[in-house]
C-alpha positions in Angstrom: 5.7 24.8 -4.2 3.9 21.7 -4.2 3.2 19.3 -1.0 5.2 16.3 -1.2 3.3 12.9 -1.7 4.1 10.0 -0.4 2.0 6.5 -1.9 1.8 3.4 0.2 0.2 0.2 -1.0 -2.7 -0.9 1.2 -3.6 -5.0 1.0 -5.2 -5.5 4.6 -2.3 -7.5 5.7 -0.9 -7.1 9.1 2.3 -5.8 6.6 0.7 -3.6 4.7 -0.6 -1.9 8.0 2.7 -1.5 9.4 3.5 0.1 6.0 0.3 2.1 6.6 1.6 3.7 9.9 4.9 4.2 8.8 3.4 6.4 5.7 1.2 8.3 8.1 4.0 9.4 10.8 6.6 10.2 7.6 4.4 12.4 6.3 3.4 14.2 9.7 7.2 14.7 9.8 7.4 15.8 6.6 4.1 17.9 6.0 3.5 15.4 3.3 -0.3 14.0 2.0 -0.5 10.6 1.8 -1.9 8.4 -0.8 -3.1 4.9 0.8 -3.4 2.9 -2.7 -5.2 -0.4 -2.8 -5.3 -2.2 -6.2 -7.6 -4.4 -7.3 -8.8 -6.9 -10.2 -12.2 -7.8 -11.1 -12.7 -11.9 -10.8 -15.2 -12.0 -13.3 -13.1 -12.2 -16.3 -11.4 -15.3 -14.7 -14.6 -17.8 -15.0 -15.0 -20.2 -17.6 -17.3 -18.7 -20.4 -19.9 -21.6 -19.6 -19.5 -21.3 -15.7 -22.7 -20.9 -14.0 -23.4 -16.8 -13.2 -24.9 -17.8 -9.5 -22.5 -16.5 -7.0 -19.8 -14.5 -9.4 -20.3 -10.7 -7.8 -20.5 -7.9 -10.6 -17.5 -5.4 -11.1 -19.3 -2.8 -9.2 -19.9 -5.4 -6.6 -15.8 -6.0 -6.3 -14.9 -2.2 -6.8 -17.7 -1.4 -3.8 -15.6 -3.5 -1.6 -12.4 -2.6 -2.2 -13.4 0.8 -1.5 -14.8 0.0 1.8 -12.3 -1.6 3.1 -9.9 1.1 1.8 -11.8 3.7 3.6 -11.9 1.2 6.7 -8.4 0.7 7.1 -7.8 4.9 6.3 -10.4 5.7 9.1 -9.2 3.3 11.4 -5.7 5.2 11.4 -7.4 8.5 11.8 -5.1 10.6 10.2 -6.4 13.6 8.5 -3.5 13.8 5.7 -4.7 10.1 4.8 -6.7 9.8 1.9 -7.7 6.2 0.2 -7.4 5.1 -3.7 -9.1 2.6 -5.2 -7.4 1.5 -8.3 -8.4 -1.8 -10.6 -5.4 -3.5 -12.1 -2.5 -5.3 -11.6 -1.1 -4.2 -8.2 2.4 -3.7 -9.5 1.0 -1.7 -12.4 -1.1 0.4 -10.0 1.9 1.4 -7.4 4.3 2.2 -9.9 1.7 4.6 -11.6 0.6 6.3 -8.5 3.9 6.6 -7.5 5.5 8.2 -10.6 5.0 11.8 -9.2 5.3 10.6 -5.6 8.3 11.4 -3.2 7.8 8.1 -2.0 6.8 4.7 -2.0 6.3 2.8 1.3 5.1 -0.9 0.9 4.7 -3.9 3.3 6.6 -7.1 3.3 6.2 -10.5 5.5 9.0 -12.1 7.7 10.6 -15.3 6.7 9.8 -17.9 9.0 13.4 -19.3 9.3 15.6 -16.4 7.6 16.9 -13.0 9.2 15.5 -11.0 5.8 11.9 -10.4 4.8 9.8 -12.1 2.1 10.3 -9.9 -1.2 7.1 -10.6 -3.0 6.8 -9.9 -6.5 5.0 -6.7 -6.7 7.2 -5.2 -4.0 10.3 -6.8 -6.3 8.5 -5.0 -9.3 8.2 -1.6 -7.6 12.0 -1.6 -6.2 13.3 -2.8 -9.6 10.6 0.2 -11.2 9.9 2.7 -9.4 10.8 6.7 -10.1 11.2 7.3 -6.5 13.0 6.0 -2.9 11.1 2.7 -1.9 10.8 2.1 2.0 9.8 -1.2 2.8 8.0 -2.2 6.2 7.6 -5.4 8.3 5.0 -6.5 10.8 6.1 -4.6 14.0 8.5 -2.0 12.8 7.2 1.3 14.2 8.4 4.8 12.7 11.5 5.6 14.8 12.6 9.0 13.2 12.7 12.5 14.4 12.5 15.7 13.1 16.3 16.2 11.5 17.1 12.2 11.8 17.7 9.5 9.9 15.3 7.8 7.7 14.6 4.0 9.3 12.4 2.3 11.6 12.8 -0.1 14.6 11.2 -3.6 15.1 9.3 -3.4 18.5 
């Protein structure tokens, strides 16, 4: 039998950490790995083709430091069933793609200032609209409030 998977999307936003720790005490609870997935595009190709080259950072450069701080934010959590991926492309795209063999999806989404219901950016639109598998999505604050045998949600603290 195979381990179950879970994906979250990583960003560095106080959101997508929340998401982080969510992913990381569901899958203690379920024996699950879990695939922290941060997605990103080279700015290169967005220069005009007669824009100076001092100051644009290579592809390596970019991929170098996504990964770092991918394996920053993992390490900072210190969970051993943790592992980082460092994807280029459309972040959508990416999720959805890591997440097609996944048991789950866990993503991070900002408060509205003035409404009771949380920001639904467009890549977290495009993965509940898309994905293959149960999407959980996280605020700023909410803190993994299930047991063993309970029910799948989280509180705000």
């Amino acid at each position: 039998m195979n381990q179950a998977k879970i994906v979250v999307g990583i960003s560095g936003s106080a959101a997508s950490s929340a998401a982080l720790r969510w992913a990381a005490a569901e899958g203690r609870l379920r024996g699950a790995s879990v695939e922290a997935v941060y997605a990103w595009e080279w700015s290169g190709g967005l220069h005009a083709p007669y824009a100076p080259l001092a100051g644009r950072s290579s592809r390596e450069d970019e991929r170098r430091a996504a990964a770092d701080m991918a394996r920053l934010v993992v390490d900072e959590l210190g969970e051993d069933h943790v592992e980082p991926a460092v994807v280029e492309g459309s972040p959508a795209r990416v999720l959805l793609h890591a997440a097609a063999e996944a048991d789950l999806l866990v993503l991070g989404a900002d408060e509205a200032d003035a409404e009771p219901y949380p920001v639904i950016n467009p890549i977290v639109a495009a993965c509940l609209l898309r994905a293959h598998c149960p999407v959980v999505v996280v605020l700023p604050g909410m803190v993994h409030g299930r047991s063993v045998g309970g029910m799948l949600a989280g509180t705000v603290s």
